[in-house]
RODO-2510 file (C-alpha; in nm, 4 decimals, decimal comma):
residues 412
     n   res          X          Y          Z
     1     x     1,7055    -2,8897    -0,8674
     2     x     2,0269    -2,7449    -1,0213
     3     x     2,0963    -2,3644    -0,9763
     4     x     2,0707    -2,3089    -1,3526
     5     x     1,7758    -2,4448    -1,3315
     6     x     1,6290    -2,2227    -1,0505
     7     x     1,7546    -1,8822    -1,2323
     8     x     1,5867    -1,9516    -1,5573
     9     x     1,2720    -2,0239    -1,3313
    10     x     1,3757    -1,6860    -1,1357
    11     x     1,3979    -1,4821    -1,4739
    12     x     1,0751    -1,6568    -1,6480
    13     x     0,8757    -1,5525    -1,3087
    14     x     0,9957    -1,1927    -1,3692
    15     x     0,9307    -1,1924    -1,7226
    16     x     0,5555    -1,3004    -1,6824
    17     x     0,4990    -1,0356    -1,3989
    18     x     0,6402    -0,7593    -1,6141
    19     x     0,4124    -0,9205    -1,9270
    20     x     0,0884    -0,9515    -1,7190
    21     x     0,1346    -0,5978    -1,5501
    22     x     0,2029    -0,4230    -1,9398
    23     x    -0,0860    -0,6124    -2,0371
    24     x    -0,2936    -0,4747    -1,7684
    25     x    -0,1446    -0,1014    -1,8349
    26     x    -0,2166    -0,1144    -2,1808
    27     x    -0,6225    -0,2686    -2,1194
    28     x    -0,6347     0,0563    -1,8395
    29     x    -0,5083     0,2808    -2,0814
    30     x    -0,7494     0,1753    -2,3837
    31     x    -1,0254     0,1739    -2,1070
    32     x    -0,9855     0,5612    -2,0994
    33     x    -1,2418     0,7969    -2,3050
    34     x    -1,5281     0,5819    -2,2992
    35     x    -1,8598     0,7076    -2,2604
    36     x    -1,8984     0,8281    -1,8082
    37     x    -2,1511     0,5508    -1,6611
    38     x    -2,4919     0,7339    -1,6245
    39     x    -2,4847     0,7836    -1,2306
    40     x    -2,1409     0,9696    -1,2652
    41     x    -2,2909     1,2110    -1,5434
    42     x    -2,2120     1,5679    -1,4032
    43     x    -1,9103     1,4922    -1,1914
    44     x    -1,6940     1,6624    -1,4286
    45     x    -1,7785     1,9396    -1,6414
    46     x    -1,5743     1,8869    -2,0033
    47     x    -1,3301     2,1034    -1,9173
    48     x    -1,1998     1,8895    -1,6369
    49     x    -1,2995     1,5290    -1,7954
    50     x    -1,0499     1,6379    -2,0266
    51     x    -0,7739     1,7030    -1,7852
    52     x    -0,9032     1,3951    -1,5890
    53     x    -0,8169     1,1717    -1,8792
    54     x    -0,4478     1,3840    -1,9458
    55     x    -0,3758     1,3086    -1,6262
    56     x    -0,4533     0,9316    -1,6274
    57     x    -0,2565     0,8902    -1,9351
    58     x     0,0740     1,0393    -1,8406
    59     x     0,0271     0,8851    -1,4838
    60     x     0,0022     0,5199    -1,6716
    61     x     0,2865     0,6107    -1,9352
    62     x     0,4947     0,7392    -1,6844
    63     x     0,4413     0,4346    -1,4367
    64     x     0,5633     0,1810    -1,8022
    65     x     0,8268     0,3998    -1,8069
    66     x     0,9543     0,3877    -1,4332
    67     x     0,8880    -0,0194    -1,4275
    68     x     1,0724    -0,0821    -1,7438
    69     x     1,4125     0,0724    -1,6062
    70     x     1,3102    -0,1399    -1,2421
    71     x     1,2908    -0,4323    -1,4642
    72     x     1,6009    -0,3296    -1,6534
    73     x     1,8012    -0,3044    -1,3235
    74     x     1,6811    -0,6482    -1,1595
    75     x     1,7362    -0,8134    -1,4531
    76     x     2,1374    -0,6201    -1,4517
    77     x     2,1809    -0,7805    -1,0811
    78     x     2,1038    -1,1593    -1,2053
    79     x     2,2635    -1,1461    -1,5158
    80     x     2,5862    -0,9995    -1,4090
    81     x     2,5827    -1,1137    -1,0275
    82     x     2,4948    -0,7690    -0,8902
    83     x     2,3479    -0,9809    -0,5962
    84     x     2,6670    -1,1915    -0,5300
    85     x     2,8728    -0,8862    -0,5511
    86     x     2,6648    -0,7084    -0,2275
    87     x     2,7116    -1,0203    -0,0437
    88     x     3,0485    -1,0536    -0,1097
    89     x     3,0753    -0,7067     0,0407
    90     x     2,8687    -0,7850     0,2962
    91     x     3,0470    -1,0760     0,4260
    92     x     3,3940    -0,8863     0,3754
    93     x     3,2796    -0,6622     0,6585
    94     x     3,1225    -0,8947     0,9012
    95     x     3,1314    -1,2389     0,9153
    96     x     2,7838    -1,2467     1,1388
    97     x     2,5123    -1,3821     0,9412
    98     x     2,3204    -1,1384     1,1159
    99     x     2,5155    -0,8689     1,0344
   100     x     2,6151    -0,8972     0,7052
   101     x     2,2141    -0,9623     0,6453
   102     x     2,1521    -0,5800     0,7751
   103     x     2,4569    -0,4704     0,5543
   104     x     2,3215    -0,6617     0,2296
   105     x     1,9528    -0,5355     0,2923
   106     x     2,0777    -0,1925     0,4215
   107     x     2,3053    -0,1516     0,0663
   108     x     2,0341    -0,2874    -0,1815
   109     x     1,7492    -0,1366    -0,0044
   110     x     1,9250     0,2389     0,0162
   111     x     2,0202     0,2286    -0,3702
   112     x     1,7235     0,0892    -0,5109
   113     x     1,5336     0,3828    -0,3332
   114     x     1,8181     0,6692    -0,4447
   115     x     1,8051     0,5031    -0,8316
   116     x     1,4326     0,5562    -0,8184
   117     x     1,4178     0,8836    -0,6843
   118     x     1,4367     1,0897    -0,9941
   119     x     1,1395     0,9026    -1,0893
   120     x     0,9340     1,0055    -0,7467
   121     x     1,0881     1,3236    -0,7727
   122     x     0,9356     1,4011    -1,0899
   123     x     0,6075     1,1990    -1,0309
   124     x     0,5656     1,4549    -0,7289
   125     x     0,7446     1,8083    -0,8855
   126     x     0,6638     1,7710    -1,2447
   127     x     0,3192     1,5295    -1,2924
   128     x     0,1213     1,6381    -0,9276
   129     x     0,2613     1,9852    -0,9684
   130     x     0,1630     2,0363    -1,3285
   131     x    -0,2328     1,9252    -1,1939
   132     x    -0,2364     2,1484    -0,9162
   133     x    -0,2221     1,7867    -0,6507
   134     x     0,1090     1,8661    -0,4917
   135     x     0,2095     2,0810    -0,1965
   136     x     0,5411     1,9616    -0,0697
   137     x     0,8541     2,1349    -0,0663
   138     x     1,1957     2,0091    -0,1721
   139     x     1,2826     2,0318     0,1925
   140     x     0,9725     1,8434     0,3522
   141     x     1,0435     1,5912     0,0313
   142     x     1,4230     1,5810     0,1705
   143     x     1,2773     1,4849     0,5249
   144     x     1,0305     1,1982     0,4801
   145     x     1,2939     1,0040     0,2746
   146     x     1,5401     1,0186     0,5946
   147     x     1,2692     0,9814     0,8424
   148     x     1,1291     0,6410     0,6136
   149     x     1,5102     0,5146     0,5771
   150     x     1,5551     0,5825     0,9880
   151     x     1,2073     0,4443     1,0895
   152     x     1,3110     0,1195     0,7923
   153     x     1,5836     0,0750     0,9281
   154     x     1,5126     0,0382     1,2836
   155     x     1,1641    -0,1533     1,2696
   156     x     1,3286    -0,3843     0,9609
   157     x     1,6908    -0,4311     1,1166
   158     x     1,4970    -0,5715     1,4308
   159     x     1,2609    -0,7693     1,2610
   160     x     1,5136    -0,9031     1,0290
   161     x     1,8119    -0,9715     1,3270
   162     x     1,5233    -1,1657     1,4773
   163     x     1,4850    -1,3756     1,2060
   164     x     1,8452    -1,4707     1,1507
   165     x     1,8481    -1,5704     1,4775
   166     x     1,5570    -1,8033     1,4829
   167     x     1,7111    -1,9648     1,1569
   168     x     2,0268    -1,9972     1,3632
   169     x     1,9073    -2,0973     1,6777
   170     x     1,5777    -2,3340     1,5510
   171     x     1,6120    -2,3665     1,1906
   172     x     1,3326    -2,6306     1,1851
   173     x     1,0750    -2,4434     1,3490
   174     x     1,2173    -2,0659     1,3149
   175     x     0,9048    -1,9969     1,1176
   176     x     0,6386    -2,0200     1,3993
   177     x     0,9197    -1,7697     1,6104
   178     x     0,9368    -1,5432     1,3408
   179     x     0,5438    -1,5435     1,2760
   180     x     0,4968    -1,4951     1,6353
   181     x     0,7275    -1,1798     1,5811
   182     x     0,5625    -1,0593     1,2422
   183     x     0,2323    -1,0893     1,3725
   184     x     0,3247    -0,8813     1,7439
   185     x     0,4774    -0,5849     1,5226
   186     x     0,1892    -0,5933     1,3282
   187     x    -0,0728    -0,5639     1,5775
   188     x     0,0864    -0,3087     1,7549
   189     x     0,1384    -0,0806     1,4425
   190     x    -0,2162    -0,1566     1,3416
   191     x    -0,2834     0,0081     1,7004
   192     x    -0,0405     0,2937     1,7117
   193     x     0,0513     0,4003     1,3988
   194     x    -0,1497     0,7237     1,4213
   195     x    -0,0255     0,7877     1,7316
   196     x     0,2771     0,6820     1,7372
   197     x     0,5007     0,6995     1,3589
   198     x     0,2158     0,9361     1,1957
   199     x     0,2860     1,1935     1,3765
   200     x     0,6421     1,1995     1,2788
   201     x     0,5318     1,3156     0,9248
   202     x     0,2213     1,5188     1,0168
   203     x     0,0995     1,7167     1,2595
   204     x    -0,2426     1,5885     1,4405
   205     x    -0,4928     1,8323     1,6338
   206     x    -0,7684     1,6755     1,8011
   207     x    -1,1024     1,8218     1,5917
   208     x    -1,2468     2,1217     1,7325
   209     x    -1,5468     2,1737     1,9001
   210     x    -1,8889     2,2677     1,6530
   211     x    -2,0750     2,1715     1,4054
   212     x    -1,8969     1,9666     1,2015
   213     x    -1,7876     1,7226     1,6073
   214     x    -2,1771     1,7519     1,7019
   215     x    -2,2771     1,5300     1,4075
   216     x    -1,9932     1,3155     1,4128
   217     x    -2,0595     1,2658     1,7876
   218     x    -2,4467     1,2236     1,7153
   219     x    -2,4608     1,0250     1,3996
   220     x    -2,1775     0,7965     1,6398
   221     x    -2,3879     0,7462     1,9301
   222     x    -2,6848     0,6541     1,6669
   223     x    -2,5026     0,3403     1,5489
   224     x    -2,3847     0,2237     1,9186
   225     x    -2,0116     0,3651     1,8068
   226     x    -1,7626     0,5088     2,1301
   227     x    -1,5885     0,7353     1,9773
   228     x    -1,3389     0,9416     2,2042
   229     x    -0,9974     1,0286     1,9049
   230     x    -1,1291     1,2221     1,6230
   231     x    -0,8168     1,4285     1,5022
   232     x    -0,7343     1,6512     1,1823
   233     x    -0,4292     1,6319     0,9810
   234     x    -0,2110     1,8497     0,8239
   235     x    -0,2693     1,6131     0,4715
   236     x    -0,2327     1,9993     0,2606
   237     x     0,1382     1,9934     0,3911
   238     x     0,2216     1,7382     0,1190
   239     x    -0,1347     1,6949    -0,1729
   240     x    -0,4670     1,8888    -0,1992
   241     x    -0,6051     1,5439    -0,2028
   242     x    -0,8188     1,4423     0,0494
   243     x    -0,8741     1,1494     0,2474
   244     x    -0,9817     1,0077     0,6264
   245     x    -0,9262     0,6881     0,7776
   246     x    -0,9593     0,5080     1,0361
   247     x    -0,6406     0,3381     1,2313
   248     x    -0,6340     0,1187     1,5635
   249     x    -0,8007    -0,1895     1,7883
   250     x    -1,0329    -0,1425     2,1056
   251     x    -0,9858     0,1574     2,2951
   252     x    -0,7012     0,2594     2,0707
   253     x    -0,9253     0,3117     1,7670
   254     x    -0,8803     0,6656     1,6119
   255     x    -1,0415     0,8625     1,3149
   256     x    -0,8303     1,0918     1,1385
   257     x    -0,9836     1,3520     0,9061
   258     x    -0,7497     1,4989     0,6162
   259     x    -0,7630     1,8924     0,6679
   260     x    -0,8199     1,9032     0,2719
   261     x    -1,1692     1,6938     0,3462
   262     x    -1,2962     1,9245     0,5559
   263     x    -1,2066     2,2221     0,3268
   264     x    -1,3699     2,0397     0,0428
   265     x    -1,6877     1,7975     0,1918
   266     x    -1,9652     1,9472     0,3266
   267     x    -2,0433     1,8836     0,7153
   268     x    -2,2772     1,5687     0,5674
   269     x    -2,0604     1,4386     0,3404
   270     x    -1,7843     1,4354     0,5968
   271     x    -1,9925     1,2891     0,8249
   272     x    -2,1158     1,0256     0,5468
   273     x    -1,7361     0,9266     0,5048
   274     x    -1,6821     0,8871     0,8584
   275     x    -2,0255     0,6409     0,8594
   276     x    -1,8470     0,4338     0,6370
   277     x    -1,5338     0,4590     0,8530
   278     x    -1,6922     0,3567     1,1165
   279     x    -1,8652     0,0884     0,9297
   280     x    -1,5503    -0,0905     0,9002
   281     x    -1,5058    -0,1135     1,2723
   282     x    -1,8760    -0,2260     1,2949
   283     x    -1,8427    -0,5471     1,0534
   284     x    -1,4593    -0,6539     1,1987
   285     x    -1,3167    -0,5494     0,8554
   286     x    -0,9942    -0,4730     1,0449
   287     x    -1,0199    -0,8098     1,2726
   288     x    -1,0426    -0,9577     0,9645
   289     x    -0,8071    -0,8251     0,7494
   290     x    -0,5187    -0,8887     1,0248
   291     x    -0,6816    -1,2591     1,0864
   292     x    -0,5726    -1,2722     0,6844
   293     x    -0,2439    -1,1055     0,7131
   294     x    -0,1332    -1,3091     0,9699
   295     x    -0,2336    -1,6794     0,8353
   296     x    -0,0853    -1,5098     0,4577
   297     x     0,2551    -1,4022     0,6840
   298     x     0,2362    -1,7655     0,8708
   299     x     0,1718    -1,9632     0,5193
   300     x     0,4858    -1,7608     0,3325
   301     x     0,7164    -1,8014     0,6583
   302     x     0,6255    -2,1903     0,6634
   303     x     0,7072    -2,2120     0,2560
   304     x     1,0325    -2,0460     0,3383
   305     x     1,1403    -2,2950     0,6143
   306     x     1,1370    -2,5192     0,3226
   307     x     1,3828    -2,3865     0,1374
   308     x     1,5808    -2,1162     0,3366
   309     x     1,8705    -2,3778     0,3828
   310     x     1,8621    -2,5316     0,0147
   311     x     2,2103    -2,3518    -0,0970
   312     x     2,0964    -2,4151    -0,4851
   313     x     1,9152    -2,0381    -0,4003
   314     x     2,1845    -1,8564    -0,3321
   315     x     2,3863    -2,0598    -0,5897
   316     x     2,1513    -1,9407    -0,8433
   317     x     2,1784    -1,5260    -0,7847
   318     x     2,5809    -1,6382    -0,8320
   319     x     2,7267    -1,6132    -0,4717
   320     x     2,9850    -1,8763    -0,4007
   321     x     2,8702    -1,9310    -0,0715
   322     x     2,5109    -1,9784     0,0717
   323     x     2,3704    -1,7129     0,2930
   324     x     2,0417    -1,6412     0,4451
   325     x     2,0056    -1,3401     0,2713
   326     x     2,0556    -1,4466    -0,0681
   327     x     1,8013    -1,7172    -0,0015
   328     x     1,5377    -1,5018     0,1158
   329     x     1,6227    -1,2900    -0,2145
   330     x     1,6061    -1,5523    -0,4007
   331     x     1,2972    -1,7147    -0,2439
   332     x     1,1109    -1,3797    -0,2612
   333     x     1,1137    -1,3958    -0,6541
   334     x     0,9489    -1,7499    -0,6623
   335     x     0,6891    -1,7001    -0,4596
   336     x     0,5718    -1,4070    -0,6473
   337     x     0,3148    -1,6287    -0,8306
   338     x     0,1776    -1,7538    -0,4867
   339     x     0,1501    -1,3487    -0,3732
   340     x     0,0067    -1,2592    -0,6418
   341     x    -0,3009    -1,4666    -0,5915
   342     x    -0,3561    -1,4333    -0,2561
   343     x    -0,3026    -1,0127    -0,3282
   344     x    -0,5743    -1,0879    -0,5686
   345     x    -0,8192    -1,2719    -0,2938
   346     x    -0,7616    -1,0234    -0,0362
   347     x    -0,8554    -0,7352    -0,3051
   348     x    -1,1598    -0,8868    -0,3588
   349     x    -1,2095    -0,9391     0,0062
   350     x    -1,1562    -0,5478     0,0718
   351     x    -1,3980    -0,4644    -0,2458
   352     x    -1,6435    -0,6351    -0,0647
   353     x    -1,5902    -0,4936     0,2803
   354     x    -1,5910    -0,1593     0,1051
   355     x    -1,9962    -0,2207    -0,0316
   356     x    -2,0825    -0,3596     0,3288
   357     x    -1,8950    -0,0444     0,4753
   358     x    -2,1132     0,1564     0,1968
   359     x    -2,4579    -0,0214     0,2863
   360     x    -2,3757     0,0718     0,6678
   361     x    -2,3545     0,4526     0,6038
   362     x    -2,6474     0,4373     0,3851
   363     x    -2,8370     0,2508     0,6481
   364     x    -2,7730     0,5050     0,9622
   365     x    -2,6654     0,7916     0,7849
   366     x    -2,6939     0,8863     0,4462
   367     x    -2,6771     0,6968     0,1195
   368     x    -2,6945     1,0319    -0,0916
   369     x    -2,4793     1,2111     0,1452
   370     x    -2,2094     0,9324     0,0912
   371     x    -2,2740     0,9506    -0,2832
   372     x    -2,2273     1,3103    -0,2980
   373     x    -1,8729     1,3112    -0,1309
   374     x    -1,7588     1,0122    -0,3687
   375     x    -1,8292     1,2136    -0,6410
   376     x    -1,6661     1,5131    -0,5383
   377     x    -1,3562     1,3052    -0,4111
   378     x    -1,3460     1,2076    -0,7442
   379     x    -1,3759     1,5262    -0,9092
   380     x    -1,1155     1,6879    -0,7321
   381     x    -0,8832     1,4085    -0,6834
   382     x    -0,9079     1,3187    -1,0948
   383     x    -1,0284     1,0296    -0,9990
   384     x    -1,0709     0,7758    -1,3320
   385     x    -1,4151     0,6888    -1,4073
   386     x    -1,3760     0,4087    -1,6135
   387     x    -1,0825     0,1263    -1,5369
   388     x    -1,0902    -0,1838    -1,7036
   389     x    -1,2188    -0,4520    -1,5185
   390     x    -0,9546    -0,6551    -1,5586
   391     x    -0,7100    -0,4389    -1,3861
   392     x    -0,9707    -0,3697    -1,1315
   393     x    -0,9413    -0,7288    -1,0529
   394     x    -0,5751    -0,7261    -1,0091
   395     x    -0,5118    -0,4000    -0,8561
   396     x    -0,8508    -0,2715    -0,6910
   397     x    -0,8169    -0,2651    -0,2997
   398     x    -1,1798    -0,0320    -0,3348
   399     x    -1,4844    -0,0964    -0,6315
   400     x    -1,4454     0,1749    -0,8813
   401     x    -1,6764     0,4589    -0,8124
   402     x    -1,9487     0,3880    -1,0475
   403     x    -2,0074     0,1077    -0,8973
   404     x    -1,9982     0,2325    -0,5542
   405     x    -2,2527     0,5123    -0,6674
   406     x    -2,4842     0,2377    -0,8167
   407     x    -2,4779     0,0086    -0,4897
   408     x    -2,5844     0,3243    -0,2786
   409     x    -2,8385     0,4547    -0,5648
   410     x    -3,0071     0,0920    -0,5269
   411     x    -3,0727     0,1379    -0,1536
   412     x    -3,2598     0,4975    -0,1495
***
């Protein structure tokens, strides 16, 4: 295939994505103002139905807005060779494939994120201010972008050397080194985030004794659950929204409670959200969702190996010499019809984990309880009650919350 050939493919990939996600904006924003589903009657009062619906409008204008000047930019980098001209730079300071790899990344990576700044900076000071969501400072703000570039750069610069290497060193069967490497970081991040890069952005207190950690520790023992790490954190540093989760494998499994839920949820309802928490852990949702991430990471490293050494990749992005880099670039734009599907399979796989997580709070806890803090999450996070279902089907990691609300009405 000629190079020409691959960057009209490149661009008509791009094109579609940016068609089929302003299709889906536009069928979300329609979707807004109809009638509330019967079971969510009474979550919000008029009053804040109406600023529900505000909010969900500019949030979806301003997210056309922000992906239009993305698009505008990527499209500026193919059609004038604002790819080739970071590699040339990169190779004019090291000759290292390695090296000039961290330097390309490093430089693309760093000015994509400083070119879209305005727009976080206004999603967070001007949209989550004006709605009463957001609680962190300019400085705090300052922080987390330096701590995300340092902890980036580390964790991707090893990741990424790694690679290079295996290409190097094996480049017929670099892609069973490299998923062995993937799939390592990921299991050990999937155990110690909370514990370990968490903590760099939040402060965690192990959850004090009363009777908020009796029922937990109960309603626990009830469904055969060990549970030793429940901890609270300081989520009101940054949003008044409110949130738990649950993070790690074996005995490095962890619950983490958002200060904001506790202010917000009743001692039931918190407990109720923790059921379903744990409910997760009880059906090997997490097993199962790493099982998928690794055969996905293994399946895209494999597809890669096919093509990382074709030079007609980096020929097409306009550099006059082929590089590893500029392949995976490259490569990374034509498999975005391949991610997109399996994002779509493993959405619906997480919908469904979420009614199974559901049925197993209702089961030993509480299927009103759980009902009750859905709603209120809802209420206070401006939750939108009625999404189209088509971009539910793209975009949807969780069922909307009608539907949640029916599945758990069903099973009183």
């Amino acid at each position: 295939m000629r190079a020409e050939t691959v960057f009209i493919l490149i661009v008509a990939i791009l094109i579609a994505d940016f068609i089929l996600e302003r299709i889906l904006s536009f069928l979300n924003y329609k979707s807004l103002g109809k009638s509330v589903p019967d079971e969510l009657k009474g979550t919000y009062d008029e009053e804040k139905y109406a600023k529900q619906q505000k909010y969900e409008k500019e949030n979806i204008r301003f997210s056309v807005i922000s992906s239009v000047f993305s698009s505008i930019l990527i499209f500026l980098m193919l059609f004038f060779d604002g790819f080739a001209f970071v590699d040339s730079f990169a190779r004019s300071v090291s000759t290292d494939p390695g090296f000039s790899a961290l330097i390309f990344f490093g430089i693309l990576l760093i000015s994509f994120d400083l070119i879209n700044s305005p727009f976080e900076i206004y999603d967070i000071f001007v949209i989550e201010q004006k709605y009463g969501f957001n609680k962190t400072t300019p400085l705090t703000y300052f922080l987390d972008k330096i701590k995300g570039w340092l902890i980036g750069g580390i964790i991707g610069g090893i990741i990424l050397s790694l690679i290079v290497i295996f290409i190097q060193k094996f480049p017929d069967t670099f892609w069973i080194f490299a998923w062995i490497t993937i799939t390592v970081f990921m299991i050990f991040f999937t155990m110690f985030y909370s514990s370990v890069i968490a903590p760099l952005f939040n402060k965690q207190t192990p959850l004090e004794e009363g009777e908020l950690k009796s029922g937990i520790t109960a309603f626990a023992q009830k469904a055969g659950f060990k549970l030793d790490n429940i901890y609270v954190i300081d989520g009101s540093k940054r949003t008044t929204k409110a949130n738990a989760y649950f993070s790690g494998l074996f005995s490095k499994k962890r619950i983490v409670l958002f200060d904001t839920l506790i202010k917000e949820l009743t001692p039931g309802q918190i407990i109720a959200v923790l059921a379903h928490e744990i409910g997760h852990y009880k059906k090997k949702h997490t097993l199962m969702m790493i099982l998928f991430s690794v055969i996905q990471t293994g399946g895209l490293l494999f597809v890669l190996s096919l093509f990382i050494g074709n030079s007609v990749l980096s020929s097409a992005l306009g550099a006059e010499a082929h590089s590893i880099h500029m392949a995976i670039i490259a490569f990374g734009i034509l498999y975005v019809p391949i991610s997109t599907i399996t994002g779509i399979f493993l959405n619906m796989l997480s919908r469904k984990h979420e009614y199974e997580a559901d049925n197993f709070a209702s089961k030993y806890f509480s299927a009103e309880e759980l009902s009750g803090a859905l709603k209120k999450l809802a209420e206070n996070n401006l939750s939108n009650l009625t999404p189209h279902p088509l971009y539910v089907f793209f975009h949807y990691s969780h069922p909307p919350i009608g539907e949640r609300i029916r599945n758990l009405m069903n099973r009183l």
